[in-house]
C-alpha positions as CSV (number, residue, x, y, z in Angstrom):
1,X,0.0,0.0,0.0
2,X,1.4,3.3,-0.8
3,X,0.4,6.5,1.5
4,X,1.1,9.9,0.0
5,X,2.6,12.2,3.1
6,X,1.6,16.2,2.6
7,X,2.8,19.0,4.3
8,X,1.2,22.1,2.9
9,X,2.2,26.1,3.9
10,X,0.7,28.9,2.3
11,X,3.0,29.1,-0.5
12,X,4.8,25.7,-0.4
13,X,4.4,22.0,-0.1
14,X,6.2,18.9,0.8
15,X,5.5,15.4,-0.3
16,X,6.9,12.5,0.7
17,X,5.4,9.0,-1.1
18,X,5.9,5.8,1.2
19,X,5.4,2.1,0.1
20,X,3.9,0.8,3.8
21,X,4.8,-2.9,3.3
22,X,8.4,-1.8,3.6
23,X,8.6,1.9,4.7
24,X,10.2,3.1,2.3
25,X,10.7,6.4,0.7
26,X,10.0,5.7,-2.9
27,X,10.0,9.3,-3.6
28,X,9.9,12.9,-2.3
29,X,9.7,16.5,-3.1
30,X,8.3,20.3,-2.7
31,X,6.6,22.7,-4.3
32,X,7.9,26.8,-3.6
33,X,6.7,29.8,-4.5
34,X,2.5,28.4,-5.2
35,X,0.7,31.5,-6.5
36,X,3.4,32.8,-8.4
37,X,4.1,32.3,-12.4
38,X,7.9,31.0,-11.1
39,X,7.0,28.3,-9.0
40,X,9.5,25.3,-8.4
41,X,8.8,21.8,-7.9
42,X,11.7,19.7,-6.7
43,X,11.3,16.1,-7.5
44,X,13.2,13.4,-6.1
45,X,14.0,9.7,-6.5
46,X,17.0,7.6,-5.1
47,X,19.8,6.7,-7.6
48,X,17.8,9.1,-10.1
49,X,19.1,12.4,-11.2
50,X,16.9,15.4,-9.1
51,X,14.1,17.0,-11.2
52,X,13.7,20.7,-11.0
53,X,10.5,22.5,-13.0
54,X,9.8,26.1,-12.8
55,X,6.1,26.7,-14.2
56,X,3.0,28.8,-13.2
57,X,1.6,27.2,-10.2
58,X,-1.4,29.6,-8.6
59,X,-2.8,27.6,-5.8
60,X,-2.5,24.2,-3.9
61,X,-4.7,22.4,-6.3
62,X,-2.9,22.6,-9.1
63,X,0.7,22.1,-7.4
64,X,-1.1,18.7,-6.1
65,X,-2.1,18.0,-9.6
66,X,1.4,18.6,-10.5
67,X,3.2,16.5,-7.9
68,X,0.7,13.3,-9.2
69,X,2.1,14.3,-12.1
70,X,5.7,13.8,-11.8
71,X,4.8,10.6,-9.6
72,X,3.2,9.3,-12.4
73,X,6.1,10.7,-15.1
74,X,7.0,7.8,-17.6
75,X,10.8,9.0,-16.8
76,X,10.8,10.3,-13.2
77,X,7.9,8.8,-12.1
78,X,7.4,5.7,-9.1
79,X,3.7,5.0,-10.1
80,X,2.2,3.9,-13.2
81,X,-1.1,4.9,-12.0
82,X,-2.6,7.5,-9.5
83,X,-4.8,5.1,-8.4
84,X,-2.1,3.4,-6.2
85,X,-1.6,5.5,-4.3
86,X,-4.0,4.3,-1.3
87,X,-4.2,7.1,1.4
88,X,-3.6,10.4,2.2
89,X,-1.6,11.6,5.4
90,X,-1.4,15.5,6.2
91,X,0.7,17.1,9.1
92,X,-1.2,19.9,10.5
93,X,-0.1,22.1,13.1
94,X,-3.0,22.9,15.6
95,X,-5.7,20.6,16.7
96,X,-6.9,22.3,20.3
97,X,-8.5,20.3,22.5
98,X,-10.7,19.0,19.7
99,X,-8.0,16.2,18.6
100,X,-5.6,13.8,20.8
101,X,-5.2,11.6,18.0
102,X,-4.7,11.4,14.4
103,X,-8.3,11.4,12.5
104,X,-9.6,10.3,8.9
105,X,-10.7,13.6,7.0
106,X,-14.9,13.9,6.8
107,X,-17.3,16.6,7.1
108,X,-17.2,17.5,11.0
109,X,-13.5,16.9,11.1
110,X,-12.9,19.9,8.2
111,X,-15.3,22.4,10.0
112,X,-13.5,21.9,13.5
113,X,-10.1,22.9,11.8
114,X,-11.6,25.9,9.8
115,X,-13.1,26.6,13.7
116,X,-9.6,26.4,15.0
117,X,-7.9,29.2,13.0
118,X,-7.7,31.7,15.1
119,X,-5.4,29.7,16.9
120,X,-2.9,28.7,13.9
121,X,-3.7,31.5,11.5
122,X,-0.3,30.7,9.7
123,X,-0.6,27.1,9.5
124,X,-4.4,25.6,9.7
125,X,-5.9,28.0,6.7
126,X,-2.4,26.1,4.5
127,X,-3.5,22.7,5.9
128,X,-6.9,23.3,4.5
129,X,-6.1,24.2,1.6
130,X,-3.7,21.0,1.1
131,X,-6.5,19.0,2.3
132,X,-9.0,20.5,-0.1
133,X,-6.8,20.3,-3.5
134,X,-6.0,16.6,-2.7
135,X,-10.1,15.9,-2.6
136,X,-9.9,17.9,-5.7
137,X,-7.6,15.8,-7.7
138,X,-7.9,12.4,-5.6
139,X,-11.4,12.5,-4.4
140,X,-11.9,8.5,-3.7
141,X,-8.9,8.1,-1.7
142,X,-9.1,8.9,2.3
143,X,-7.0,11.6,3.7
144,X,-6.1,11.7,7.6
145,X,-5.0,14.3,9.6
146,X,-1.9,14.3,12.3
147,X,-2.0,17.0,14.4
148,X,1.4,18.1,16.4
149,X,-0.8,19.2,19.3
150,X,-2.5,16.1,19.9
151,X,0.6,14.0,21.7
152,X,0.6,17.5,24.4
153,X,-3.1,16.2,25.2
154,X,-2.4,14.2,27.5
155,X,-0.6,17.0,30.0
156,X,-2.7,17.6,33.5
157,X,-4.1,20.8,34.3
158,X,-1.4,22.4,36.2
159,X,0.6,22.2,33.7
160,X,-1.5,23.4,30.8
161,X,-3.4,25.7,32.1
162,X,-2.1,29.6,32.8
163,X,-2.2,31.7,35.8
164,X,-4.8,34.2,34.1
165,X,-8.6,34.4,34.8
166,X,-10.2,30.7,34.2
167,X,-12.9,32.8,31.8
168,X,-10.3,33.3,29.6
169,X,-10.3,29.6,29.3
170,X,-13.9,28.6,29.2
171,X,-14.3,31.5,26.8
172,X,-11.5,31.3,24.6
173,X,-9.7,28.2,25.1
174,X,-6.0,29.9,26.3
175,X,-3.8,27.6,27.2
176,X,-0.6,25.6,26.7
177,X,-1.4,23.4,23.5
178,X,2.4,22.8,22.8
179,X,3.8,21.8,19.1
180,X,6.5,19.6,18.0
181,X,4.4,16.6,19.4
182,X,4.4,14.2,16.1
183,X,8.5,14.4,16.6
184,X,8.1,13.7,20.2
185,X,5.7,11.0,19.7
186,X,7.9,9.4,17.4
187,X,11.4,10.0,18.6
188,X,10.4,8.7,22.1
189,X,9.1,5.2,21.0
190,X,12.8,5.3,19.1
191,X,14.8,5.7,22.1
192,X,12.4,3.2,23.9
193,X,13.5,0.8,21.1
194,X,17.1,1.8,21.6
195,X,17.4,1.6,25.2
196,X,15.6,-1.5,24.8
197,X,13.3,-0.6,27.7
198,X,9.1,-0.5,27.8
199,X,8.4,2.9,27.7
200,X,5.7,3.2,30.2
201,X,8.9,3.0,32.6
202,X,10.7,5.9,31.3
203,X,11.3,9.1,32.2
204,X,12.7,11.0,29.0
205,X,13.3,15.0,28.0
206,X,12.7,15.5,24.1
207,X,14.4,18.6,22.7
208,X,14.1,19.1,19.8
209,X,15.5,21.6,18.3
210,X,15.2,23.0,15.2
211,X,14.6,26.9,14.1
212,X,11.5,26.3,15.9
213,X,12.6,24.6,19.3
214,X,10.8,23.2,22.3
215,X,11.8,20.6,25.2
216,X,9.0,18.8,26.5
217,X,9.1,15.6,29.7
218,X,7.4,12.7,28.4
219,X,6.5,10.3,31.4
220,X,5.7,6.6,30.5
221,X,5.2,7.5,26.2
222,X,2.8,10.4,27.5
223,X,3.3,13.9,27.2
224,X,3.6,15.8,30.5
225,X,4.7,19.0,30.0
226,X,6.2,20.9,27.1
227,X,7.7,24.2,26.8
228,X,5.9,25.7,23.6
229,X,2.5,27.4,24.8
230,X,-0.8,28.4,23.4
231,X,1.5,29.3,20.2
232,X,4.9,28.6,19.2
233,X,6.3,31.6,20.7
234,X,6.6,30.8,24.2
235,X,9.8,28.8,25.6
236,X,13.4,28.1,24.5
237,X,15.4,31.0,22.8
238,X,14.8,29.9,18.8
239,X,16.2,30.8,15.4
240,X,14.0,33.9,14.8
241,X,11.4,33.6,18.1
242,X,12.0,35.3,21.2
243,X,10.7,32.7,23.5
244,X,9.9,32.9,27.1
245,X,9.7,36.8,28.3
246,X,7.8,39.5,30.4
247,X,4.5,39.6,29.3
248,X,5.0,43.2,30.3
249,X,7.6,44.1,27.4
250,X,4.7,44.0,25.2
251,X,2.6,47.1,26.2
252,X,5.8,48.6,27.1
253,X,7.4,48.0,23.6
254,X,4.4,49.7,22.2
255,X,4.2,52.3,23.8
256,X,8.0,53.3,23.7
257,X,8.5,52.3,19.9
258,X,5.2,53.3,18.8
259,X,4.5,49.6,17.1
260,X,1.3,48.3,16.5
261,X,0.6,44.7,17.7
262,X,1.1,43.6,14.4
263,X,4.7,44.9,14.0
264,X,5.8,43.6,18.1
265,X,4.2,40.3,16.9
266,X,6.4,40.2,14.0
267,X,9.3,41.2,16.1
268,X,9.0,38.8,18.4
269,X,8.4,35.4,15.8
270,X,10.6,36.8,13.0
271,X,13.6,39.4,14.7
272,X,14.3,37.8,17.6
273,X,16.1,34.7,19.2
274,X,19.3,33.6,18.0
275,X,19.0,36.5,14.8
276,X,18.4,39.4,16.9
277,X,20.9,38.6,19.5
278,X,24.5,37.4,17.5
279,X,22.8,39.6,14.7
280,X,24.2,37.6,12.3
281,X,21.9,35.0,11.4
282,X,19.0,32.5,12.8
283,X,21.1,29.4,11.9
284,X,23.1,27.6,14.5
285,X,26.0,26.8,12.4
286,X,26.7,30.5,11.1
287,X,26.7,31.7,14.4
288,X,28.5,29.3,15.7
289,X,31.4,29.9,13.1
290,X,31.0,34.1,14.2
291,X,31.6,32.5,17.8
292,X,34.6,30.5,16.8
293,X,36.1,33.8,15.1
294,X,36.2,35.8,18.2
295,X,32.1,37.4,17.2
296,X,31.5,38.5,21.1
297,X,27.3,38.8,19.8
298,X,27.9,35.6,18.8
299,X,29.0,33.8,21.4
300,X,26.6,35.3,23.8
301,X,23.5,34.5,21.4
302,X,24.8,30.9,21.5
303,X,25.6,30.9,25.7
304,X,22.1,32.5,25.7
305,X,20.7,29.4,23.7
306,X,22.5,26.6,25.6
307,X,21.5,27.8,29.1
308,X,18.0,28.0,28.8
309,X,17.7,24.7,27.6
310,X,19.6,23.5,30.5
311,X,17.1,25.3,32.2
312,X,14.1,23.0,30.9
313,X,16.0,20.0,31.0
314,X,16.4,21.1,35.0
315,X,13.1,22.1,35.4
316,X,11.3,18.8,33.8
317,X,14.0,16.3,35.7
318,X,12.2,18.2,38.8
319,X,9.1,17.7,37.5
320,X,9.3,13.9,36.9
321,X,11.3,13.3,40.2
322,X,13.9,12.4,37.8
323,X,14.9,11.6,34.0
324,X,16.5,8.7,32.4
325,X,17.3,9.5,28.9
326,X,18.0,13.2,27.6
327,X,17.4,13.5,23.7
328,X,18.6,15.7,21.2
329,X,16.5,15.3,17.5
330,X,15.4,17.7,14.6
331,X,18.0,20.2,12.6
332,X,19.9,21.5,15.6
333,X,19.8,19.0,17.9
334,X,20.8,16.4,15.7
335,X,23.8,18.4,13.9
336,X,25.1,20.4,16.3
337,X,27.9,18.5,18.7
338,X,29.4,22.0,20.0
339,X,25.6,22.5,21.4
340,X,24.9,19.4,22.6
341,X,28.7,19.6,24.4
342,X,27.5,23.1,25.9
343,X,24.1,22.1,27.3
344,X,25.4,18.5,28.7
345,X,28.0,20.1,30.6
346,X,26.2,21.9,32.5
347,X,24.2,18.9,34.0
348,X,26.8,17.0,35.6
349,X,24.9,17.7,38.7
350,X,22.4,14.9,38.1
351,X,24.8,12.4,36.9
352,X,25.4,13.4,32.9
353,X,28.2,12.5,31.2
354,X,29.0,13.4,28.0
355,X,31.3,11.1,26.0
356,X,33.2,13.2,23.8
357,X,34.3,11.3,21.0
358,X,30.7,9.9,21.2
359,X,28.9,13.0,20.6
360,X,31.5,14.3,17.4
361,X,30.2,11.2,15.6
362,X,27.1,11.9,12.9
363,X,25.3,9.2,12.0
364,X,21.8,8.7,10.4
365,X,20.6,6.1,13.5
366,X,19.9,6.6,17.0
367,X,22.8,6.2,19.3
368,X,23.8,7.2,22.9
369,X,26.3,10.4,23.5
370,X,26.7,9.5,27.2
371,X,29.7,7.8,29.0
372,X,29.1,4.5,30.1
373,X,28.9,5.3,33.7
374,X,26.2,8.4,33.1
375,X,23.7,8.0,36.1
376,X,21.4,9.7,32.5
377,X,21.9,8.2,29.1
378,X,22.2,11.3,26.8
379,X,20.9,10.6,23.1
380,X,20.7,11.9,19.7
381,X,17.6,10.2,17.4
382,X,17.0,11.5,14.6
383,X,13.2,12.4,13.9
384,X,11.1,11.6,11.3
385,X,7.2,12.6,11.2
386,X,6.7,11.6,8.0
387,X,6.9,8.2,8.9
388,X,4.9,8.5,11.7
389,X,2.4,10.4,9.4
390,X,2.3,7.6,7.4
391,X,1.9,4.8,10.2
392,X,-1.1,6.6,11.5
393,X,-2.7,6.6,7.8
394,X,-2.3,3.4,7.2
395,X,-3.5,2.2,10.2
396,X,-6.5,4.0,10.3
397,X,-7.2,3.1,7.0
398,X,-6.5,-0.1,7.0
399,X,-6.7,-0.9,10.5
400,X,-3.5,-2.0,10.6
401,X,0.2,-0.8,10.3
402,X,3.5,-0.7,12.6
């Protein structure tokens, strides 16, 4: 069976197709710049030569239409018919307290995202609009819906909810939802696997850091607390996010600078974090090269970036009454030894150590960073939602799957 894995933004969209027998990729791509008469579509197929169209591609529909395309190209192509491709899989980024699982696509399903826009006006409207051109051009096959806030569902009240008034709540639904939960989902079952333990008996922090980053505690497979709020914004110091700061600085900001709450939004997702700080760049490895060369900005942004995710890793060991794995996935996390050096140093107080030689290694699998005598194993595991995307459709579709 072969499930079709969509991630659509407003003006992009990333496929990934995945035979389920064997989980493999058997091909992937994107589509840039939808609406514009330049768009690209990447295409991509292993031991094949990488495909690159620039055409007019004006909304989602027809940039699906062209991705069944190219899977069905006599050439590039993996398929030799649309028709086998089985299921549909779509990440999307906010589910509220409507979803704590991934969903086949009907009727109700649809209207409760369009009702949950204000909450993800960046992502949900895209996800819709991915959703809707794959009915267009596939309208027999079933789609399902992942949602990254549905692994947070499972947090208690006191660590959800805020300290503001509860009508706030009933009324509007404010609260930590937390993101990055398909990654967290998946990469904790993984280091289950690895450490070869049942993971209702594990205590483990997932941070996963990215451009977007968050650390969340996930005790016994569930997800307990996370440190991305209501929105993305809230938490660790991130690429181009300002993360966790006086709710104060707001009003103040505006009244000072004379911004409207559009433009301190937009400071604080887009001009802040690691950017604003080294004022260099938002990716780790540029501004860790500036640091290297003596940058001063540089080296703060980064000291800035490392300590406050020690400061979640402390605050969730606390929380747990203890942690037995620590582990680093997505872009950052993954990549980035001179990080992972600078964050695991700083824990030796509850038994981490880092083995050196260990953590310079970069490898595609999951493997353990800590010395052999670490009272808390220390791993790097590489995430992949897509797969889990896919394992969820096919096992709602066909009731079965890994």
């Amino acid at each position: 069976m072969n499930v079709l894995v969509i991630n659509a933004g407003s003006s992009s969209l990333k496929y990934q197709l995945y035979n389920m027998v064997t989980e493999e990729v058997l091909s992937k791509g994107r589509v840039e710049r939808i609406g514009m008469d330049s768009s690209i579509l990447t295409h991509e197929v292993d031991e094949k030569p990488e495909v690159r169209e620039v055409s007019e591609i004006l909304d989602h529909t027809t940039a699906i239409r062209k991705v069944l395309d190219m899977l069905t190209h006599r050439e590039f192509g993996v398929l030799r018919n649309i028709k086998e491709i089985r299921a549909v899989g779509h990440r999307v980024v906010h589910g509220g307290e409507s979803f704590s699982e991934s969903v086949l696509v009907d009727k109700d399903v649809k209207l409760e995202i369009r009702q949950l826009f204000d909450l993800a006006p960046l992502h949900n409207p895209a996800h819709m609009m991915g959703i809707m051109a794959v009915e267009t051009n596939l309208p027999d096959v079933p789609q399902v819906v992942v949602f990254d806030t549905a692994f947070h569902q499972t947090m208690p009240k006191n660590s959800y909810l805020y300290a503001i008034p509860t009508v706030l709540y009933r009324k509007h639904k404010i609260r930590r939802y937390g993101f990055h939960g398909t990654s967290c989902d998946y990469v904790s079952k993984r280091a289950a696997e690895f450490l070869g333990r049942p993971i209702k008996e594990l205590n483990l922090i997932v941070c996963h850091i990215g451009n977007g980053a968050s650390c969340t505690a996930v005790l016994g497979g569930k997800s307990f607390d996370t440190s991305m709020g209501m929105t993305p914004l809230e938490g660790l110091m991130m690429g181009t996010r300002s993360g966790d700061l006086d709710p104060a600085i707001v009003p103040y900001t505006l009244n000072k600078e004379e911004l409207t709450l559009n433009e301190v939004n937009s400071m604080l997702n887009k001009h802040s974090g690691l950017l604003a700080v080294s004022g260099i760049s938002s990716d780790m490895r540029e501004v860790v090269q500036a640091m290297k060369e003596g940058n001063e900005q540089a080296k703060l942004a980064f000291e800035m970036y490392a300590y406050r995710i020690r400061k979640y890793i402390g605050a969730y060991a606390a929380a747990m009454n203890g942690v037995d794995a620590v582990i680093f996935t997505a872009g950052v996390g993954e990549n980035s030894d001179v990080l992972r050096q600078a964050v695991c140093e700083g824990l030796t107080f509850f038994g981490i150590g880092l083995d050196h030689e260990r953590n310079a290694v970069r490898s595609g699998e999951p493997r353990r960073i800590s010395t052999d005598d670490s009272k808390v194993e220390v791993l790097v595991v590489p995430t992949n939602e897509e797969l889990l995307i896919a394992r969820d459709t096919y096992r709602l579709v066909l009731g079965e799957g890994k």
